[in-house]
N, C-alpha and C positions, 0 to 999 in steps of 0.2 A: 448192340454195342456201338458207340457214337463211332462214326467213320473217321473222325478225326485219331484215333487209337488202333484203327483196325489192322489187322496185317493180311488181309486176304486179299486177292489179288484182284485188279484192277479192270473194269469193264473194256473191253475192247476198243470202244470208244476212248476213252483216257488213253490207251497206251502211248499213244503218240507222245499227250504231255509228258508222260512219264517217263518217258524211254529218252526223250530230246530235251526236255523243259530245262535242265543244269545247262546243256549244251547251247542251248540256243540263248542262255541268258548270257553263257560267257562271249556269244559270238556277240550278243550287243553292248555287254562292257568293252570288247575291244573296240569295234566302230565307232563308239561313242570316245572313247582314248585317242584312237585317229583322229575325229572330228575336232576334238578339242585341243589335239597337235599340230593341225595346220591351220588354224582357227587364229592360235594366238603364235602363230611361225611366220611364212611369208604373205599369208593371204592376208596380213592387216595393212602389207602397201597397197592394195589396191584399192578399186573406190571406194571412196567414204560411203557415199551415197547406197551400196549395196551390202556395205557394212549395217548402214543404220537398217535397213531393210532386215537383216539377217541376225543383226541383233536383238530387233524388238519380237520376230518368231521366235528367237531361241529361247528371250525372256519368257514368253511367254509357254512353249513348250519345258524347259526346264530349270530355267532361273538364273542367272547369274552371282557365282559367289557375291556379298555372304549370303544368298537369301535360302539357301538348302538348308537343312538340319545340320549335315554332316560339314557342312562348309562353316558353319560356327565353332561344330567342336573342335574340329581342325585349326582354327582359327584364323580363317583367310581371310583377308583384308583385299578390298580394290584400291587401289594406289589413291594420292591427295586428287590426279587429274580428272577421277570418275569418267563421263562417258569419254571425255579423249582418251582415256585409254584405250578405248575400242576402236579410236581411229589412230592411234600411232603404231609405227612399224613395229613390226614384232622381231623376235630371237630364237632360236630354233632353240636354244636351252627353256625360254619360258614354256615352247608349245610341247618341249619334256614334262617340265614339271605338270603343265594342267593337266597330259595325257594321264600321268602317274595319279595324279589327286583326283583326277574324275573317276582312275578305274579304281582305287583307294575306295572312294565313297560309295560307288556300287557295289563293291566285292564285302564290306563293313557291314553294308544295308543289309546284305543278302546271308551274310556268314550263321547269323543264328537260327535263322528258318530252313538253312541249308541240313544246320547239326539236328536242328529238332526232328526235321522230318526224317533223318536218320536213325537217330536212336530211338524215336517213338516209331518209326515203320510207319509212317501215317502217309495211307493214300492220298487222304484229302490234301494235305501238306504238298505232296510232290505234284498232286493234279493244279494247285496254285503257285508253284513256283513254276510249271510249265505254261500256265496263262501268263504271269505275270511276265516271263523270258519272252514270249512274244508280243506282248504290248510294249516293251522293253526297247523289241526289235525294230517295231513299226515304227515310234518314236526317234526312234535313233537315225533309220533313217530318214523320214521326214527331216530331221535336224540337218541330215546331211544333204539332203537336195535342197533346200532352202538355205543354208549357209554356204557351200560350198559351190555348188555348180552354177549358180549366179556370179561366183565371183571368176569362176577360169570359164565361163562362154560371154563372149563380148558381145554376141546379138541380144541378148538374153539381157545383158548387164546394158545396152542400150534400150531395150526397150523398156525396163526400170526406172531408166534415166528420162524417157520422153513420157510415161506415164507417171511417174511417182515422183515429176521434178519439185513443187513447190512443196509439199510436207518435209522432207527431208534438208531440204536447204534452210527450212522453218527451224525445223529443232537444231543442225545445226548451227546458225545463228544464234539462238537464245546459248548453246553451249559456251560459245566465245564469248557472248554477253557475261555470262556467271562468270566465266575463266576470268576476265575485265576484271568484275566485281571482287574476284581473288587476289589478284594482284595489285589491284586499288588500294585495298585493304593493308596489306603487306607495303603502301609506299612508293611500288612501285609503277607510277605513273607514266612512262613511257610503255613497258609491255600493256598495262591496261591501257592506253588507247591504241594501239596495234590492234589487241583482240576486239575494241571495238570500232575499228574501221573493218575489221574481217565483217564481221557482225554484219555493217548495214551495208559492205556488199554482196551478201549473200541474201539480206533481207531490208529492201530500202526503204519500205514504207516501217521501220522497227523503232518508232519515236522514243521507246525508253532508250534504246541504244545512243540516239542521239543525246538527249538528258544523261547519263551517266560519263560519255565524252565531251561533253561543254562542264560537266562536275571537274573532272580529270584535268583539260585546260585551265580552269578557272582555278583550280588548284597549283598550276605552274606557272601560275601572271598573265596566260595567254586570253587575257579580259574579251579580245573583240571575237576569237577563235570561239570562245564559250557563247557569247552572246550569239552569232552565229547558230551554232549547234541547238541551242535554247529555242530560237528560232524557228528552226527547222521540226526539232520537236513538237511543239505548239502549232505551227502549220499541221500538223498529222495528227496531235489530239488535242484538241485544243481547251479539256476538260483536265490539264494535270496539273491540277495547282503547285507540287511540287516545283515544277520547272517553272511558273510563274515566281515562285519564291529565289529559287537560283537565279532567274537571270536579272529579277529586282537587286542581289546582292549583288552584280556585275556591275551593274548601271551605278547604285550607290558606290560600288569602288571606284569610280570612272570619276565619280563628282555629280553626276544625274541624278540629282535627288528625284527630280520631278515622274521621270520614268521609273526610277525606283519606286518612288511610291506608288504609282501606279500598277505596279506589278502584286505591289503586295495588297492592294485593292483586292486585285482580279483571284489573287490565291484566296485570301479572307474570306471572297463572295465562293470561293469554289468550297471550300473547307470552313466550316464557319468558326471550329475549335481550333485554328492552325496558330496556336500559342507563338511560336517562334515567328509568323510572320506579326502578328501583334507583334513583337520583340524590335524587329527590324524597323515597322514602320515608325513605330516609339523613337528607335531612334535617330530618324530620319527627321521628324517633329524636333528630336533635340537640337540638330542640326540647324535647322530653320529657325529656331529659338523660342519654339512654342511650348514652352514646357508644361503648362496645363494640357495640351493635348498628349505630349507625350506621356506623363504621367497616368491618364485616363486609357492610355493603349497596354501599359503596365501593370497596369491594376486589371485589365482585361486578361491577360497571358496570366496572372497569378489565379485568379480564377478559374483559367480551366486549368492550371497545373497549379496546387499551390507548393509542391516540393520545387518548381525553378527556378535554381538558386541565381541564373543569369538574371532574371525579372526584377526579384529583388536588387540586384547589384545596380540596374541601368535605373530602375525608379531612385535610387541611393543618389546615383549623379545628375536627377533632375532635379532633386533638394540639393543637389548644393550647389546647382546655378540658382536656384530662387531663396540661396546664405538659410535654408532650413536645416543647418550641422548636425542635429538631435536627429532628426527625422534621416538623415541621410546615413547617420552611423548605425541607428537600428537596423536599414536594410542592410548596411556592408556586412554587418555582426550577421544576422539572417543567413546572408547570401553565403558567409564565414561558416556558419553553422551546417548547411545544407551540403555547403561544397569546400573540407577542410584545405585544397588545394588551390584554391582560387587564388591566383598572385594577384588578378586587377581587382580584386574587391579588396585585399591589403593593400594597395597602393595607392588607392584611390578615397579609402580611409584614412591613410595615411596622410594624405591631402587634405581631409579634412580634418585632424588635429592639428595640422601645419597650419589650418587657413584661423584656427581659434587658437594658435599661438603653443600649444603644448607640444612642440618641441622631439621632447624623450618618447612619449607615444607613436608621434611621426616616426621616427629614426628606426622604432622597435617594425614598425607595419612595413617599410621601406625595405626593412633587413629581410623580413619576411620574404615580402616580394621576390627580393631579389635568389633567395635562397631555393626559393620554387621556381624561379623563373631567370637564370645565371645570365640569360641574354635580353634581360626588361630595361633596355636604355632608357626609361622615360622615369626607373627605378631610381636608377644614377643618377641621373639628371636634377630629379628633387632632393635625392641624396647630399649630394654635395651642397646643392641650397644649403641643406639645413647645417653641415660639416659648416662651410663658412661662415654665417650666423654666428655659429659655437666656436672660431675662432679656428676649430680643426684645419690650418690651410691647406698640407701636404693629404690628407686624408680628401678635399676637398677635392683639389688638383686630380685625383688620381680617377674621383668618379667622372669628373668631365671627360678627361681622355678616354674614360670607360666611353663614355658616350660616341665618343669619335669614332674609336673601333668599332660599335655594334651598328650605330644608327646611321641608313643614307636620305632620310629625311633633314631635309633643308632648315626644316625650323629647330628642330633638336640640336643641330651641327651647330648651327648657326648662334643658337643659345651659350650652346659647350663651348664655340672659340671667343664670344664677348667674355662670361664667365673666368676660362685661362688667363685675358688679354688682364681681365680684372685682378685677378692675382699675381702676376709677373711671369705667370708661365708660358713656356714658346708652346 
């Protein structure tokens, strides 16, 4: 009869398993409840460094939620901070609950092979649930000298520190990098450069860290801040056309065309596909007034993407400095098509009904604009053009002033108080 059925009593040998195997499995659900009680309780103020140590053992000995079975059906979640969770302080109610949910998942794992081998009387059953209670145990402990007594013996947790300093300062770094990357996202620009000043102190040769903090600057106006940073980047890889592309868009903001373009050289030569530095240098060419070249950088970037709808919009306004109005309404319409939100390619069509004199189409593309885009002074600004034209004066009036309040550009302002002076208004 298969031993797995049998009720006949158990070789001498087994009894041990038999006799202890329930027992010794509950003693390593409990340690393992401890472990993951003072795990996520006070032992997360301590070092990080023996944190990260003790967490990638544990990962790998038995996983951290969600990656268990039972931690899915549970349905436990690691909070938005990921691995910072593992280095912020902990609460003596959280290192409750894991204890609860880890002995949960053991006691759940184990409940059916418990009843089985009960009510079938099967040897072989209890001779594997007595292996398994002591591979259980072994585990359990390992977990717990590897997480725990590294972090309350301070020789031990120095000499962690003097052998295993640079990995660990490594991934934390890239940790505060992502975090950055989170808060960036989110807007908020000040915490993202914080984490990534953590970042390249922990890791100073970290050039993406640099590149994502000259992004973050350059995003706040902080133009020479970014260029810097770009810099420094590039110093450390000097192969990331990315930051060649950012810091060409610093320079261009500054008025450097010449270094801008030169940037966007360097990215193009590093990336040959790099559609959006084509984009940029297109419209750097526009700048300098070279519209056949700009146009031939345009038609480049549509090439390798032909869904981008900016390509088409920037080609749209190198035909209508070369008065090509047909050619430049197809791409706006295009650019329209690709990207239904685009306020500057309605604006700028717009312009171009305004520059062949239809008026009503202008007024409808202006309206647009301004509806996608509530704060496009430059909306207003030809707005009221065409409002005075049409004789509209108070409607006229209103968009200049629009222009006053949104625009601190000097040529705009400057446009809006001749405009008022022209109409009678203060």
């Amino acid at each position: 009869m298969d031993d797995h059925y049998s009720s006949e009593p158990l070789d001498a040998e087994d009894s041990f398993y038999t006799k202890y195997g329930c027992l010794i499995l509950i003693i390593a659900t409990v340690l393992f409840a401890i472990q993951r009680f003072l795990i996520f309780s006070f032992l997360g103020n301590l070092s990080s460094q023996a944190n990260s140590t003790a967490s990638a053992i544990l990962d790998f000995l038995f996983g951290e939620p969600p990656y268990s079975v039972f931690d899915v059906l549970l349905g436990f979640e690691i909070p938005d901070e990921g691995l910072f969770f593992l280095l912020q302080p902990r609460s003596w109610a959280l290192g409750l609950v894991q204890a609860i949910h880890w002995g949960l998942n053991i006691g759940l794992a184990m409940l059916p092979f418990w009843l089985f081998s009960q009510t079938k009387k099967s040897a072989g059953m209890r001779k594997w649930l007595g292996y398994s209670g002591c591979l259980a145990l072994v585990l359990v402990l390992l977990g717990l000298i590897f997480s725990v007594w590294p972090r309350l013996s301070e020789p031990v947790l120095e000499s962690l520190q003097s052998q295993t300093s640079s990995a660990p300062a490594q991934d934390d770094a890239e940790a505060y990098s992502f975090r950055g990357l989170a808060h960036y996202d989110k807007g908020d620009l000040d915490r993202a450069i914080a984490d990534y000043d953590k970042a390249i102190q922990l890791k100073p040769d970290f050039a993406e860290a640099y590149s994502f903090r000259g992004v973050a600057h350059y995003d706040k106006g902080n133009l020479d801040r970014a260029i810097a940073d770009y810099d420094k980047a590039i110093q450390l890889k000097p192969d990331l056309a990315a930051v060649y592309f950012f810091r060409g868009n610093a320079y261009y903001d500054k008025g450097d065309l010449n270094r801008a373009m030169a940037d966007y050289d360097k990215a193009i030569q590093l990336k040959p596909d790099y559609a959006e530095a084509y984009i940029r240098r297109g419209t750097a060419y526009l700048d300098k007034d070279d519209l056949d070249r700009a146009i031939a950088e345009f038609d480049k970037a549509m090439q390798l993407k032909p869904d981008y709808a900016e390509a088409y919009f920037s080609r749209g306004t190198a035909y209508i400095g070369k008065d090509e109005y047909d050619l430049a309404m197809a791409d706006y319409d295009k650019a329209i098509q690709l990207k239904p939100d685009f306020a500057e390619a309605y604006f700028f069509r717009g312009v171009a009904y305004f520059d062949i004199g239809d008026l009503d189409l202008a007024m409808a593309d202006y309206d647009k604009a301004i509806q996608l885009k509530p704060d496009y002074a430059w909306s207003y600004s030809f707005r009221g053009v065409t409002y005075k034209l049409r004789g509209e004066k108070e409607r006229a009036i209103a968009d200049f002033k629009k222009v006053l309040e949104l625009s601190n550009d000097p040529y705009w302002r400057q446009q809006a108080e001749e405009q008022l002076k022209s109409l009678g208004a203060r």
